[in-house]
N, C-alpha and C positions, 0 to 999 in steps of 0.2 A: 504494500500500500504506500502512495505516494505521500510525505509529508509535504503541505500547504500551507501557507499565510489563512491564519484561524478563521479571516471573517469571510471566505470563499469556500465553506464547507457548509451553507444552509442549504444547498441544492444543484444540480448539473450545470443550469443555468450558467453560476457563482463559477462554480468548479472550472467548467470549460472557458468563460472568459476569462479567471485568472491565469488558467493556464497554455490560452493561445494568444492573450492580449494585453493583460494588465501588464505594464513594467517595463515592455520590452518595446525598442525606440520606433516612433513616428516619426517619419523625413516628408512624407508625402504633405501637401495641402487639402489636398480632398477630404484625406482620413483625418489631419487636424484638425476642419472645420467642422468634422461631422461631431469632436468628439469637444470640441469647444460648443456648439448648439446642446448636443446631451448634456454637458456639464451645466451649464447658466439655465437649463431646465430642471436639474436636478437640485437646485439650490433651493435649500429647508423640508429637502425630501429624501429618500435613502436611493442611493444608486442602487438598489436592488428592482425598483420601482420600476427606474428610467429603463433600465435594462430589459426586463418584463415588455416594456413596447418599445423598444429601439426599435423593429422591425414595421411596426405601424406610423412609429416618426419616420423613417427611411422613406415609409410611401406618402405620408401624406406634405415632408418636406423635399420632394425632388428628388431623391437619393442624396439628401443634403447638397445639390449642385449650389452653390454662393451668387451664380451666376444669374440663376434664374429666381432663387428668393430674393435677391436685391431688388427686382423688378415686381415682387408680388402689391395685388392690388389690394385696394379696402374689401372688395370682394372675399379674394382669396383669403384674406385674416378674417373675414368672417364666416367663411367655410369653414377656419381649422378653429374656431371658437366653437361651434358646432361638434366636433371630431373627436367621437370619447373614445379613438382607439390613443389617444394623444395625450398631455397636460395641458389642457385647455384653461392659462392663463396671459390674459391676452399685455401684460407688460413681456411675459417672455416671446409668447407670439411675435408680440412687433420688437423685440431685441432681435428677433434669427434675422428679422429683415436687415435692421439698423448697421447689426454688426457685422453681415456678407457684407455691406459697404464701406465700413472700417476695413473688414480684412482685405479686399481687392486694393482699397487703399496704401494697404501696409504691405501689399504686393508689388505694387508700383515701384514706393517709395526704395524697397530692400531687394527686388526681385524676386521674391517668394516670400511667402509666410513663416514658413518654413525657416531660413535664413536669420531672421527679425527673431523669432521665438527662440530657437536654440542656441543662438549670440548670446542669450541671458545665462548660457555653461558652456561657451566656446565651445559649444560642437557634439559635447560627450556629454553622458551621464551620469547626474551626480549619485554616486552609491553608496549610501547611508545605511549598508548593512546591520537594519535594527533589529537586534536577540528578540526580541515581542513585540506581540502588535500596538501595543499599549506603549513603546517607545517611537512611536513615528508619530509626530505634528500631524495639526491639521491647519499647519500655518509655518511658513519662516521668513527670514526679512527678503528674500529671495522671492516668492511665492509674494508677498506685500509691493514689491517694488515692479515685479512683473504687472499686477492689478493697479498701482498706481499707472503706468507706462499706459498699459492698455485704454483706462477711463480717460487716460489724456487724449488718445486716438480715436473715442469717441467710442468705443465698446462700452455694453452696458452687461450686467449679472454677473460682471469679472470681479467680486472679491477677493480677497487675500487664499479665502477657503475653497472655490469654486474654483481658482488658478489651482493650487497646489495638487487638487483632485485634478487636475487637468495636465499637470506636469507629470504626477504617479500615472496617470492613464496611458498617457505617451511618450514613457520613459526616461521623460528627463531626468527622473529621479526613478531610483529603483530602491523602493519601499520593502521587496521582499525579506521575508525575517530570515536569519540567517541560517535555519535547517527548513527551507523551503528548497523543494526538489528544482525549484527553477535554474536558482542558482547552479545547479549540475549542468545547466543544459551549454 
């Protein structure tokens, strides 16, 4: 039996994203905007939640294309206020839109998003190899300064805590505990 980071054992669900996705790096933009829209929806909810209908956000947000929700109409956000396969709150609703325009922004500006976001650890991942799960933040002045940057850029639901889940997600930081099988891989 594999040993896991503890909070990724309530179910396959849990199981199989920590184990094909949580930790390990995102270079792409697509996938870091999908997982920047999940995060800033998950805020004051359990990533257990968001995860449960990532698959019903994927269809009812474009395949999270940036491209095409930057253009969504009053329409369209009243479609997905509608849409209980979703989190039908409509500040987050109209952050996906707001902040596909920051990010294409910050695409411009850096050539990728991509670029712009992992400049905040030159490149690589920071590895905080925490013995328990109980010793990983849900905050650091890193994760603070990244959420300042951002809200300057005109991003919104990027706090301190909703970055940091956002950095563990895409390995900026690798959170896994230190007899976590991942670490073998």
């Amino acid at each position: 039996m594999k040993t896991r980071c503890s909070w990724c054992e309530k179910d396959d669900l849990y199981r199989k994203y920590h184990d094909e996705e949580w930790g390990f790096p995102v270079y792409e933009d697509a996938k870091l905007f999908e997982f920047l829209v999940l995060e800033t929806f998950q805020a004051g909810l359990s990533w257990h939640t968001i995860l449960k209908k990532r698959e019903n956000f994927r269809h009812a947000f474009n395949n999270f294309d940036y491209k095409i929700i930057a253009n969504y109409s009053e329409d369209k956000i009243q479609e997905l206020l509608l849409d209980t396969g979703i989190i039908r709150n409509q500040l987050k609703i109209r952050s996906a839109v707001s902040n596909s325009n920051a990010f294409m922004k910050v695409q411009d500006e850096f050539g990728s998003f991509s670029k712009y976001i992992w400049s905040f650890v030159n490149g690589k991942p920071i590895d905080n190899n925490p013995k328990s799960h109980g010793a990983i933040p849900a905050t650091t002045p890193l994760s603070d300064e990244i959420s300042k940057d951002l809200k300057k850029r005109g991003f919104k639901f990027v706090g301190s805590t909703v970055i940091y889940a956002q950095m563990q997600a895409t390995g900026m930081v690798n959170d896994h505990v230190a007899d976590c099988w991942t670490r073998m891989k």
